[in-house]
N, CA, C and O atoms as a Tinker XYZ file with bonds, in Angstrom:
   380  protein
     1  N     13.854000   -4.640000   -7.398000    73     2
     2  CA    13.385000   -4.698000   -8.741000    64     1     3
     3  C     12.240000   -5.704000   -8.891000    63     2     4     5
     4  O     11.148000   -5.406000   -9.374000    81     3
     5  N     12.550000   -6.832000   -8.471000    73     3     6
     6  CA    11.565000   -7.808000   -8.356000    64     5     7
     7  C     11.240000   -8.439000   -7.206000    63     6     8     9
     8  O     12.045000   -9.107000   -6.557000    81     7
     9  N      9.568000   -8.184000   -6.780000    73     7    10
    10  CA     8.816000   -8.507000   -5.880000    64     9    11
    11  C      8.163000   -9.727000   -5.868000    63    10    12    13
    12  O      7.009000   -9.818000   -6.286000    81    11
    13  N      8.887000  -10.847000   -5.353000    73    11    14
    14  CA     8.465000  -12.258000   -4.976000    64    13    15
    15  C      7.979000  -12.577000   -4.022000    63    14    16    17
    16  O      8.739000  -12.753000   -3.069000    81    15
    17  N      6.498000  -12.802000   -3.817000    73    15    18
    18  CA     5.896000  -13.214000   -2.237000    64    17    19
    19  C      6.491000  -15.029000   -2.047000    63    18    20    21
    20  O      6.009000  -16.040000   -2.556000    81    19
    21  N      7.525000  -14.904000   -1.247000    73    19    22
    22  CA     8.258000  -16.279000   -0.702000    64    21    23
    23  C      6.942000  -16.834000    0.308000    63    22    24    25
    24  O      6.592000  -15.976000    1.118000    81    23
    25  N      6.364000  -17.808000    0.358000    73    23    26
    26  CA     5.627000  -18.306000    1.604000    64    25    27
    27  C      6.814000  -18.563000    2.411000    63    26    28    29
    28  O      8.008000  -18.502000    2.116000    81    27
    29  N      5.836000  -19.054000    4.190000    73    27    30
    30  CA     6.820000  -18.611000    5.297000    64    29    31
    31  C      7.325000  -20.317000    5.179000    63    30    32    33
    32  O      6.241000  -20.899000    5.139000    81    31
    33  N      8.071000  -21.043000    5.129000    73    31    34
    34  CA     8.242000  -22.152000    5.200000    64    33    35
    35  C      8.971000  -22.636000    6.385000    63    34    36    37
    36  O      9.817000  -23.511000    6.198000    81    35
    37  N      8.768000  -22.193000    7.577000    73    35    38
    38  CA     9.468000  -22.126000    8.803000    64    37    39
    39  C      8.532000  -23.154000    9.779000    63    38    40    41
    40  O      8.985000  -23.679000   10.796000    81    39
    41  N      7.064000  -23.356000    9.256000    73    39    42
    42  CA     6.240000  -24.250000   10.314000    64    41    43
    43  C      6.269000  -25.745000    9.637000    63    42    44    45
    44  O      6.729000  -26.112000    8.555000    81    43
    45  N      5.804000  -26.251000   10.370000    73    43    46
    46  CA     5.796000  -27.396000    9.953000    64    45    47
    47  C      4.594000  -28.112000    8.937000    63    46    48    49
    48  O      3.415000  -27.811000    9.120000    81    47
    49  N      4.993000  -29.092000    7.842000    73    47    50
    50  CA     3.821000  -28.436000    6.809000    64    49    51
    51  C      2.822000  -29.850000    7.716000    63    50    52    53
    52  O      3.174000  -30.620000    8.610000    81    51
    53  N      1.550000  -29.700000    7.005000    73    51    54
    54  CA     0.232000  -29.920000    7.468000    64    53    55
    55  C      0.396000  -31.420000    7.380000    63    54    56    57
    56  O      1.102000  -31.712000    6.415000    81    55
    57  N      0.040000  -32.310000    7.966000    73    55    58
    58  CA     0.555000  -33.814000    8.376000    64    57    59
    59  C     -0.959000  -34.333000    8.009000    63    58    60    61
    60  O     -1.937000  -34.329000    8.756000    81    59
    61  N     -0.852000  -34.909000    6.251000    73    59    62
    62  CA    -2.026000  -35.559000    5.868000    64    61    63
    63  C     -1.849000  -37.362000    5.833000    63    62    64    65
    64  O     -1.890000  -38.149000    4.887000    81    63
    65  N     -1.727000  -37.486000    6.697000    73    63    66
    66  CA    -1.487000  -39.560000    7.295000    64    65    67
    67  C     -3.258000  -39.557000    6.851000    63    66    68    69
    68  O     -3.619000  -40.075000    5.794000    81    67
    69  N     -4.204000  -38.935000    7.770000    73    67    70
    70  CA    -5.442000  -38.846000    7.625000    64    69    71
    71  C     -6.292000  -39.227000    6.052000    63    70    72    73
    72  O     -7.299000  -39.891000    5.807000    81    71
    73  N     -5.340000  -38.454000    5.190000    73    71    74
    74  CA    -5.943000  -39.076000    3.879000    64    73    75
    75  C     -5.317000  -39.741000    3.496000    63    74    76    77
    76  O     -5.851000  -40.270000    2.521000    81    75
    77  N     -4.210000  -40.170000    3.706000    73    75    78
    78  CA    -3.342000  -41.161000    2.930000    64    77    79
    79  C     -4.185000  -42.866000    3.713000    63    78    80    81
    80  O     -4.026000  -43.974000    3.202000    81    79
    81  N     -4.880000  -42.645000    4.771000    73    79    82
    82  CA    -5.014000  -43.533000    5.458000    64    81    83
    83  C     -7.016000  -43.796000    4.701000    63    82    84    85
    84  O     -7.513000  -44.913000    4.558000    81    83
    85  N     -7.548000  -42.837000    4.457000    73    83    86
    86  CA    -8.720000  -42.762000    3.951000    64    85    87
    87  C     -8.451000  -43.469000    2.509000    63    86    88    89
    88  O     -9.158000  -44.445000    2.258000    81    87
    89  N     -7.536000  -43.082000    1.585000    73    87    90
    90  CA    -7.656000  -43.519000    0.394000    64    89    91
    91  C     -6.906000  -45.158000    0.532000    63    90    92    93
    92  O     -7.119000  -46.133000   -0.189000    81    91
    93  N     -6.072000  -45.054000    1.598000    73    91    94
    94  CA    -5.656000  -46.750000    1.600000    64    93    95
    95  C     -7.007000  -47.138000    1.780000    63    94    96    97
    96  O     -6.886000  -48.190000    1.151000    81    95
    97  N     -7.839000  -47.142000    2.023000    73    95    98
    98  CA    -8.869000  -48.254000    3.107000    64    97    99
    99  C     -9.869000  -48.555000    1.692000    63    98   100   101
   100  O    -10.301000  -49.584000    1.173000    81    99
   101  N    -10.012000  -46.709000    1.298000    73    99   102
   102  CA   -11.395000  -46.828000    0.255000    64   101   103
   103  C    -10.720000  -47.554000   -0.965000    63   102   104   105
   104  O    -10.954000  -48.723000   -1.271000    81   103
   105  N     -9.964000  -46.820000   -1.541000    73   103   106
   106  CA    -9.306000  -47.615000   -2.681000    64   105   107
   107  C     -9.710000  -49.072000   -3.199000    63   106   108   109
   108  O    -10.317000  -49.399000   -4.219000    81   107
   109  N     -8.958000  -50.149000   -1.737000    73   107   110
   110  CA    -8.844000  -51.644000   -2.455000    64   109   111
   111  C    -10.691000  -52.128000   -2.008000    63   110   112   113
   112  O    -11.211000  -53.123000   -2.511000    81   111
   113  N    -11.400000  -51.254000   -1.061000    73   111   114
   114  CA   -12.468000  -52.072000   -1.089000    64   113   115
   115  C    -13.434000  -51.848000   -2.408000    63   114   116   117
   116  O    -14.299000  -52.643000   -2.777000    81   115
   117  N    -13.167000  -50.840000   -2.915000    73   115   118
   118  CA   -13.708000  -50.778000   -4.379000    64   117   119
   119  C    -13.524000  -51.734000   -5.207000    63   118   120   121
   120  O    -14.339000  -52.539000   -5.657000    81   119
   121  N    -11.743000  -51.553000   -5.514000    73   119   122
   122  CA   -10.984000  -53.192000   -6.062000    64   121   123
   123  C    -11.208000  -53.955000   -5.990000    63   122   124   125
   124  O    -11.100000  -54.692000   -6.970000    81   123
   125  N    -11.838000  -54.563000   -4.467000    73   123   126
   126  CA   -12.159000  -56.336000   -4.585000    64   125   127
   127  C    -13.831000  -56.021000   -4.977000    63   126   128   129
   128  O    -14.201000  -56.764000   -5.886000    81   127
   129  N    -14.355000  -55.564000   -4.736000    73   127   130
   130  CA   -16.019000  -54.917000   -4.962000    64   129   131
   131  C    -16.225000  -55.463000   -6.244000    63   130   132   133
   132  O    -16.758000  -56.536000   -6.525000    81   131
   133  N    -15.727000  -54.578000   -7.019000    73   131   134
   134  CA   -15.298000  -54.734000   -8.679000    64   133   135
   135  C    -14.890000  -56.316000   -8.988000    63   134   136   137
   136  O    -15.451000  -56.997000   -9.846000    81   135
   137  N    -13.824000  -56.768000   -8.143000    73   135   138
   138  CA   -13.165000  -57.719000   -8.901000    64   137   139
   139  C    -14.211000  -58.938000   -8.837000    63   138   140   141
   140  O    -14.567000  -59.679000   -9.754000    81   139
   141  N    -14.716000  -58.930000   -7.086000    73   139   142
   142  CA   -15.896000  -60.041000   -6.955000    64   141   143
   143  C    -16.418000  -60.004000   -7.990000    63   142   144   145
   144  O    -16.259000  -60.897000   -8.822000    81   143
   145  N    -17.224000  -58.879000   -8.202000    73   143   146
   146  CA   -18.737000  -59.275000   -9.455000    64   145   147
   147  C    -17.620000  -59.405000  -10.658000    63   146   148   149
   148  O    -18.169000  -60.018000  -11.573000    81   147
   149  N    -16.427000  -59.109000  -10.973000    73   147   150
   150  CA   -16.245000  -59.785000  -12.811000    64   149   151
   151  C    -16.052000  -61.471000  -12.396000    63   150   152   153
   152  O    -16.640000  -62.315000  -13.072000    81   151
   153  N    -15.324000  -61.808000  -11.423000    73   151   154
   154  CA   -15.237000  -63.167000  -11.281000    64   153   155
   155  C    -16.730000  -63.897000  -10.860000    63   154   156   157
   156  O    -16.977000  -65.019000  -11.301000    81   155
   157  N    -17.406000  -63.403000  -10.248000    73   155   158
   158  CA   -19.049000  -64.039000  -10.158000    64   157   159
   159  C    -19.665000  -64.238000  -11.450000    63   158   160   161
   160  O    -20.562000  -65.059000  -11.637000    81   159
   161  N    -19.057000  -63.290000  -12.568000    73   159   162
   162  CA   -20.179000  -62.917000  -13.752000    64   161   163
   163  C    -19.359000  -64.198000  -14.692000    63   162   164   165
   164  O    -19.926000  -65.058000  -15.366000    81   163
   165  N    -18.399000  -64.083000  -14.570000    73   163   166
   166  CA   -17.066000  -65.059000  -15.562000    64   165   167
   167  C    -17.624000  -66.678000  -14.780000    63   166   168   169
   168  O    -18.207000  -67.630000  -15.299000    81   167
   169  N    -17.178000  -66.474000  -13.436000    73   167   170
   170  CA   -17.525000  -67.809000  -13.625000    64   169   171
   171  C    -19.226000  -68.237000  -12.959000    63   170   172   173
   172  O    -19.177000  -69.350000  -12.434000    81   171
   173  N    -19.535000  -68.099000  -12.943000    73   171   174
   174  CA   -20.818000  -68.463000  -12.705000    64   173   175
   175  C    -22.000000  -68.056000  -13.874000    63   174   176   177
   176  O    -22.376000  -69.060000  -14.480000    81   175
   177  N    -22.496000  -67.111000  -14.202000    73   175   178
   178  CA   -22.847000  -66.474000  -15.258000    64   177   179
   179  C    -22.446000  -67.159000  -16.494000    63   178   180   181
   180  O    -23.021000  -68.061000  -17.104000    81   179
   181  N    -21.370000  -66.564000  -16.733000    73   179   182
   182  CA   -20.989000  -66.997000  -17.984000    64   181   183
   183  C    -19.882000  -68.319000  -18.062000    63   182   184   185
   184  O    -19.578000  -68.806000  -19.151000    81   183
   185  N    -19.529000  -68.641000  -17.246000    73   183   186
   186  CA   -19.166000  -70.111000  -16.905000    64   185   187
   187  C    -17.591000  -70.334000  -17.889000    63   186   188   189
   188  O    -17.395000  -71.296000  -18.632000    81   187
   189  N    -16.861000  -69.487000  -17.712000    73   187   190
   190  CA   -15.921000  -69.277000  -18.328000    64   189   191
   191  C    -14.567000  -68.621000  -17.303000    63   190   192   193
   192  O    -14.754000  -67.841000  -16.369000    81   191
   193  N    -13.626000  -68.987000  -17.605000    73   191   194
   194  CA   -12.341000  -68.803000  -16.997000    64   193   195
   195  C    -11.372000  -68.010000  -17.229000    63   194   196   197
   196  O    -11.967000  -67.128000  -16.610000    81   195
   197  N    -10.609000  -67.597000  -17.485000    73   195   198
   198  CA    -9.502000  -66.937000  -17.962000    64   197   199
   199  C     -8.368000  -66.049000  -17.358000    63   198   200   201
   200  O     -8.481000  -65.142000  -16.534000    81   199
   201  N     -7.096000  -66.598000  -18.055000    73   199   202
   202  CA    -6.070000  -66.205000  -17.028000    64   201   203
   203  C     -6.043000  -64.907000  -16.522000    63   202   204   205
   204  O     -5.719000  -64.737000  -15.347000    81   203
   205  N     -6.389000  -63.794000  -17.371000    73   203   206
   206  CA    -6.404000  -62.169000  -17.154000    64   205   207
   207  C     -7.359000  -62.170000  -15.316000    63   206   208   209
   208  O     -6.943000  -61.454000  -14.405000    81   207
   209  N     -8.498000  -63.025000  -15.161000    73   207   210
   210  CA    -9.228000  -63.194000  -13.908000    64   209   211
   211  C     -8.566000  -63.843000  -13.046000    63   210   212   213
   212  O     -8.634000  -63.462000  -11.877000    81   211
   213  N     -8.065000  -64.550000  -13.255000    73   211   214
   214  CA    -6.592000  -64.967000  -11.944000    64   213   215
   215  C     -5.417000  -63.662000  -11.590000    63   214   216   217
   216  O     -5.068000  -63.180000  -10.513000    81   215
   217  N     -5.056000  -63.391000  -12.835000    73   215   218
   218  CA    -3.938000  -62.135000  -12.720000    64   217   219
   219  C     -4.717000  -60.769000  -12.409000    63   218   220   221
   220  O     -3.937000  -59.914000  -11.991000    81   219
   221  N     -5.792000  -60.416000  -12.483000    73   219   222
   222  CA    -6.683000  -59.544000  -11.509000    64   221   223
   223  C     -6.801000  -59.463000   -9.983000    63   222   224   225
   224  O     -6.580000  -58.671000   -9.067000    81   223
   225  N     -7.422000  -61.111000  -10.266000    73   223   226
   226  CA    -6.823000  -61.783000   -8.361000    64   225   227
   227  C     -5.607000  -61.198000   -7.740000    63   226   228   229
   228  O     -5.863000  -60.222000   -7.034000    81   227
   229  N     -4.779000  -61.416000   -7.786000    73   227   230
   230  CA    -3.049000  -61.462000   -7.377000    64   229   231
   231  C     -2.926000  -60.164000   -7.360000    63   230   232   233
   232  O     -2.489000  -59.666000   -6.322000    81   231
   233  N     -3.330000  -59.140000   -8.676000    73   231   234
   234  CA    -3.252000  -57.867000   -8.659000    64   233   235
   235  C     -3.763000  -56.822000   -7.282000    63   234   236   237
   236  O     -3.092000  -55.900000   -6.818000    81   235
   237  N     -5.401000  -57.360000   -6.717000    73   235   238
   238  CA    -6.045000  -57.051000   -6.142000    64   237   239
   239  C     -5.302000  -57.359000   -4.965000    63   238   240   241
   240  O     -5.124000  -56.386000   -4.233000    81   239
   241  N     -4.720000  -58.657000   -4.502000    73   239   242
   242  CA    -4.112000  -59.305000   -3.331000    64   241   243
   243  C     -3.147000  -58.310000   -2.815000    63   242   244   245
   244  O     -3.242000  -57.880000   -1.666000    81   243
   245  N     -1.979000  -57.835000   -3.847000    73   243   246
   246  CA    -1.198000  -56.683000   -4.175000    64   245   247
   247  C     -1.174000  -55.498000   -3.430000    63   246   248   249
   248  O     -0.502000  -55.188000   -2.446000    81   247
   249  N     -2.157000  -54.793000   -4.171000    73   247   250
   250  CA    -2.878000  -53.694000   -3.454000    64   249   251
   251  C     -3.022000  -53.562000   -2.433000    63   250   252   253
   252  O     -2.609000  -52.591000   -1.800000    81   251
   253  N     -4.004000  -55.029000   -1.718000    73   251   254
   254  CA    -4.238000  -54.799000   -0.448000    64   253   255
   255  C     -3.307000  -54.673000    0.385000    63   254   256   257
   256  O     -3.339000  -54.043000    1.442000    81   255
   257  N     -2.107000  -55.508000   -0.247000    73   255   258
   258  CA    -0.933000  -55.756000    0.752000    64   257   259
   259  C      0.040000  -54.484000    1.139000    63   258   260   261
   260  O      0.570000  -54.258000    2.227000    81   259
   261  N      0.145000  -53.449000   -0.515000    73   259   262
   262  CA     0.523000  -52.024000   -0.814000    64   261   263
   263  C     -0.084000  -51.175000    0.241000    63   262   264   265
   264  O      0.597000  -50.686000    1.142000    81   263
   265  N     -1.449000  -50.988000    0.122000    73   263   266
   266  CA    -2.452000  -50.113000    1.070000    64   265   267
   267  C     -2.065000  -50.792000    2.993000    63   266   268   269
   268  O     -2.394000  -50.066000    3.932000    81   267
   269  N     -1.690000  -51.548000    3.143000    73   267   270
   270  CA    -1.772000  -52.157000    4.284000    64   269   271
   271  C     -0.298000  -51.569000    4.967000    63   270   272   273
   272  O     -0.090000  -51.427000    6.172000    81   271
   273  N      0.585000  -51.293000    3.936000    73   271   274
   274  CA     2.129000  -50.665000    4.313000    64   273   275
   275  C      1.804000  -49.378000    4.484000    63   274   276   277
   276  O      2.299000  -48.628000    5.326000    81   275
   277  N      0.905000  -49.085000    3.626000    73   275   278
   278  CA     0.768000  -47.768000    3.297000    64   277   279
   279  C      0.457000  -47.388000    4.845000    63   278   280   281
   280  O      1.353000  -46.898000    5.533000    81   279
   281  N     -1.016000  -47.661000    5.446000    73   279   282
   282  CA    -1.391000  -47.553000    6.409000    64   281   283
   283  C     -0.510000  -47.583000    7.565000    63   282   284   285
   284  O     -0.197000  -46.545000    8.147000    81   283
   285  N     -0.015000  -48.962000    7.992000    73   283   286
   286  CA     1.132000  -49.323000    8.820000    64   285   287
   287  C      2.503000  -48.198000    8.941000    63   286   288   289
   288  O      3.083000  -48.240000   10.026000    81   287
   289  N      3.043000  -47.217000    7.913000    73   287   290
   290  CA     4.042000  -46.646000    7.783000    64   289   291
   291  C      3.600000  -44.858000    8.342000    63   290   292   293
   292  O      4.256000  -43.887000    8.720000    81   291
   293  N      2.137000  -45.158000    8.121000    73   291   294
   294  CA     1.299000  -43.250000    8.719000    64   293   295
   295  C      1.773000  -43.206000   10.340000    63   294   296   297
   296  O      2.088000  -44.201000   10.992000    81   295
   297  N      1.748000  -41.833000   10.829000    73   295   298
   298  CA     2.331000  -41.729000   11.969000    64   297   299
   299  C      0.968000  -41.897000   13.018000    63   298   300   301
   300  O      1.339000  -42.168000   14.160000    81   299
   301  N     -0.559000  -41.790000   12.867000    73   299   302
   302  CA    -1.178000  -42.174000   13.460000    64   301   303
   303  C     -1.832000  -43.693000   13.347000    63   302   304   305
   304  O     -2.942000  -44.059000   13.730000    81   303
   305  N     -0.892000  -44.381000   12.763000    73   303   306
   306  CA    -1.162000  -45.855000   12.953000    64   305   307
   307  C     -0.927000  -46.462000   14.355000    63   306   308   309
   308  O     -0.057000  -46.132000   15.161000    81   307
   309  N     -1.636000  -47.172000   14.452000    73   307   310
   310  CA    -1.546000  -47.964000   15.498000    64   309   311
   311  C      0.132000  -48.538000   15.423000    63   310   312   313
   312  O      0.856000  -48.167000   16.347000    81   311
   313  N      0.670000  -49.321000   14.471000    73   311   314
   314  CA     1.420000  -49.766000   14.506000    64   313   315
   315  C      2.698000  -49.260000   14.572000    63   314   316   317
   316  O      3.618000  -49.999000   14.919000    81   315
   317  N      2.971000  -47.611000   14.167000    73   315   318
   318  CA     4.126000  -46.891000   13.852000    64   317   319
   319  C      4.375000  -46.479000   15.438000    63   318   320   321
   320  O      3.470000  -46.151000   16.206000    81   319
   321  N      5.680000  -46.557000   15.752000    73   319   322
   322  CA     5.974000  -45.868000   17.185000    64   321   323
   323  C      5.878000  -44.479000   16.792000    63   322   324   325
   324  O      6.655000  -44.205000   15.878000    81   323
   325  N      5.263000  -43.651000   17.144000    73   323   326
   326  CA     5.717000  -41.803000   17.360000    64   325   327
   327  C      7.071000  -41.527000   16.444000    63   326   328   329
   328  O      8.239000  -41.296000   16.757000    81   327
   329  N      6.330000  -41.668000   15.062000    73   327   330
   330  CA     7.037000  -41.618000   13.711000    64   329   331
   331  C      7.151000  -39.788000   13.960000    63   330   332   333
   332  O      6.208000  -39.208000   14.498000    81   331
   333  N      8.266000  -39.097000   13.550000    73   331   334
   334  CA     8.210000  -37.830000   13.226000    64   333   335
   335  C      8.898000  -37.304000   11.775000    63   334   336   337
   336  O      9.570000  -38.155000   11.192000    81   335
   337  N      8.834000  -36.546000   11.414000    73   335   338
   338  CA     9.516000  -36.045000    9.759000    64   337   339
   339  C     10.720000  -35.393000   10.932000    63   338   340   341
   340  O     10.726000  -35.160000   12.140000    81   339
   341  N     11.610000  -35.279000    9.884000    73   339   342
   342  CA    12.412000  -35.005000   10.107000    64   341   343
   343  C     12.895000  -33.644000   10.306000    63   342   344   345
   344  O     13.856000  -33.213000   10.942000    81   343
   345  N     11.841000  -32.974000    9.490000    73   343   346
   346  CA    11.173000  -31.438000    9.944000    64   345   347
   347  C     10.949000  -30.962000   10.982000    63   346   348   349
   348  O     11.097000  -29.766000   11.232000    81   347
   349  N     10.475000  -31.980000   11.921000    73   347   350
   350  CA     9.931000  -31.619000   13.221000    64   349   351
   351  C     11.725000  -31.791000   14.121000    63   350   352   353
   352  O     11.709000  -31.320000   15.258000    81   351
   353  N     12.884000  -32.295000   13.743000    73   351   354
   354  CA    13.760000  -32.233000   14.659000    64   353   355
   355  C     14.244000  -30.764000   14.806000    63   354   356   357
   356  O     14.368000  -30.314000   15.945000    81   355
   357  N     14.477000  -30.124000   13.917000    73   355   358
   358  CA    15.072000  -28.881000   13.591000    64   357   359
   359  C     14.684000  -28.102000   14.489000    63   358   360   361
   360  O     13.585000  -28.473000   14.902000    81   359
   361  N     15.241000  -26.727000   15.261000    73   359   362
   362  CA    14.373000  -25.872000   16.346000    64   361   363
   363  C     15.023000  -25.124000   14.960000    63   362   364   365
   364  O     16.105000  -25.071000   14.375000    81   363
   365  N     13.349000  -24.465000   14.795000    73   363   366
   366  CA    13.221000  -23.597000   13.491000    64   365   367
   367  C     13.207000  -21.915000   14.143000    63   366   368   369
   368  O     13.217000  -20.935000   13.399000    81   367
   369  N     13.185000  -21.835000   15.510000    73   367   370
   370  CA    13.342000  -20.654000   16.292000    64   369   371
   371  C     14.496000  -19.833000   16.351000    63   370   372   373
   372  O     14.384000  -18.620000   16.531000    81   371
   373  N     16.065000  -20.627000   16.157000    73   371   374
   374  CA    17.023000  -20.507000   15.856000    64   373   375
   375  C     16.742000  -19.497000   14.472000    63   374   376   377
   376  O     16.611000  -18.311000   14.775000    81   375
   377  N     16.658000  -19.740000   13.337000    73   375   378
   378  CA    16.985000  -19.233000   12.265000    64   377   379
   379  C     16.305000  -17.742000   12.088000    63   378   380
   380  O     16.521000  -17.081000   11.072000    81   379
Protein backbone atom coordinates (compact mmCIF):
# COMPACT_ATOMS: atom_id res chain seq x y z
CA UNK A 1 0.00 0.00 0.00
CA UNK A 2 2.66 2.26 0.97
CA UNK A 3 5.93 2.78 -0.84
CA UNK A 4 8.78 4.03 1.46
CA UNK A 5 12.32 4.38 -0.09
CA UNK A 6 14.27 3.17 3.38
CA UNK A 7 18.08 4.28 2.65
CA UNK A 8 20.58 1.31 2.92
CA UNK A 9 21.91 1.94 6.45
CA UNK A 10 24.15 -1.14 6.52
CA UNK A 11 27.64 0.91 5.62
CA UNK A 12 29.25 2.75 7.67
CA UNK A 13 28.20 6.46 7.75
CA UNK A 14 30.84 9.01 6.32
CA UNK A 15 33.52 9.87 9.17
CA UNK A 16 33.55 13.87 9.22
CA UNK A 17 36.61 14.31 12.19
CA UNK A 18 37.94 16.38 8.99
CA UNK A 19 35.44 19.16 9.57
CA UNK A 20 34.90 18.94 12.99
CA UNK A 21 38.71 19.44 13.10
CA UNK A 22 38.54 22.48 10.39
CA UNK A 23 35.89 24.35 12.35
CA UNK A 24 37.81 23.65 15.77
CA UNK A 25 40.96 25.43 14.43
CA UNK A 26 38.98 28.27 12.30
CA UNK A 27 36.43 29.09 14.84
CA UNK A 28 38.63 30.35 18.01
CA UNK A 29 41.23 32.03 15.65
CA UNK A 30 38.52 34.37 14.55
CA UNK A 31 37.56 34.67 18.43
CA UNK A 32 40.83 35.83 19.64
CA UNK A 33 41.20 37.99 16.13
CA UNK A 34 38.04 39.78 17.22
CA UNK A 35 38.72 39.79 20.83
CA UNK A 36 42.46 41.32 20.32
CA UNK A 37 41.22 44.43 18.39
CA UNK A 38 38.05 45.13 21.07
CA UNK A 39 40.68 44.94 23.88
CA UNK A 40 43.41 47.09 21.77
CA UNK A 41 40.52 49.61 20.92
CA UNK A 42 39.18 49.63 24.89
CA UNK A 43 42.30 49.87 26.19
CA UNK A 44 44.57 51.71 24.30
CA UNK A 45 42.32 53.80 22.03
CA UNK A 46 39.87 54.53 24.18
CA UNK A 47 41.71 53.97 27.43
CA UNK A 48 38.98 52.40 29.25
CA UNK A 49 38.39 49.03 31.01
CA UNK A 50 35.59 47.00 31.73
CA UNK A 51 34.62 43.87 33.28
CA UNK A 52 32.44 42.46 30.17
CA UNK A 53 36.49 42.69 28.39
CA UNK A 54 37.95 40.48 31.03
CA UNK A 55 34.83 38.04 30.89
CA UNK A 56 35.35 37.98 26.96
CA UNK A 57 38.99 37.03 27.86
CA UNK A 58 38.15 33.81 29.92
CA UNK A 59 35.30 33.24 27.44
CA UNK A 60 37.78 33.13 24.51
CA UNK A 61 40.40 31.05 26.85
CA UNK A 62 37.25 28.57 27.05
CA UNK A 63 36.78 27.95 23.64
CA UNK A 64 40.15 27.41 22.94
CA UNK A 65 40.34 24.91 25.57
CA UNK A 66 36.59 23.37 24.15
CA UNK A 67 38.06 23.31 20.43
CA UNK A 68 41.34 21.71 21.71
CA UNK A 69 39.10 18.52 23.21
CA UNK A 70 37.26 18.82 20.41
CA UNK A 71 40.28 18.18 18.21
CA UNK A 72 42.12 15.76 20.68
CA UNK A 73 38.80 13.39 20.87
CA UNK A 74 38.66 13.15 16.42
CA UNK A 75 39.89 9.79 15.35
CA UNK A 76 42.55 11.33 13.05
CA UNK A 77 44.18 13.19 15.83
CA UNK A 78 47.38 12.73 16.59
CA UNK A 79 46.52 12.18 20.05
CA UNK A 80 43.45 9.61 19.89
CA UNK A 81 44.71 5.88 19.71
CA UNK A 82 42.71 4.22 16.57
CA UNK A 83 39.39 5.58 18.03
CA UNK A 84 36.52 3.52 16.16
CA UNK A 85 32.45 4.10 16.43
CA UNK A 86 31.07 1.55 17.52
CA UNK A 87 29.46 0.96 14.15
CA UNK A 88 32.48 -0.22 12.81
CA UNK A 89 32.47 -3.36 15.50
CA UNK A 90 29.35 -4.96 14.15
CA UNK A 91 30.03 -7.51 10.97
CA UNK A 92 27.08 -5.92 9.13
CA UNK A 93 27.52 -9.01 6.52
CA UNK A 94 25.75 -11.19 8.94
CA UNK A 95 22.37 -9.44 8.70
Amino acid sequence: MFNVDVPDNTKSPENIASNVILASVLAPVFAIIFVVLRLYTARSILRVSHKDDWLILIAVILSVLYSATLIASTPESVLSSAQQHAWEYHDWSEC
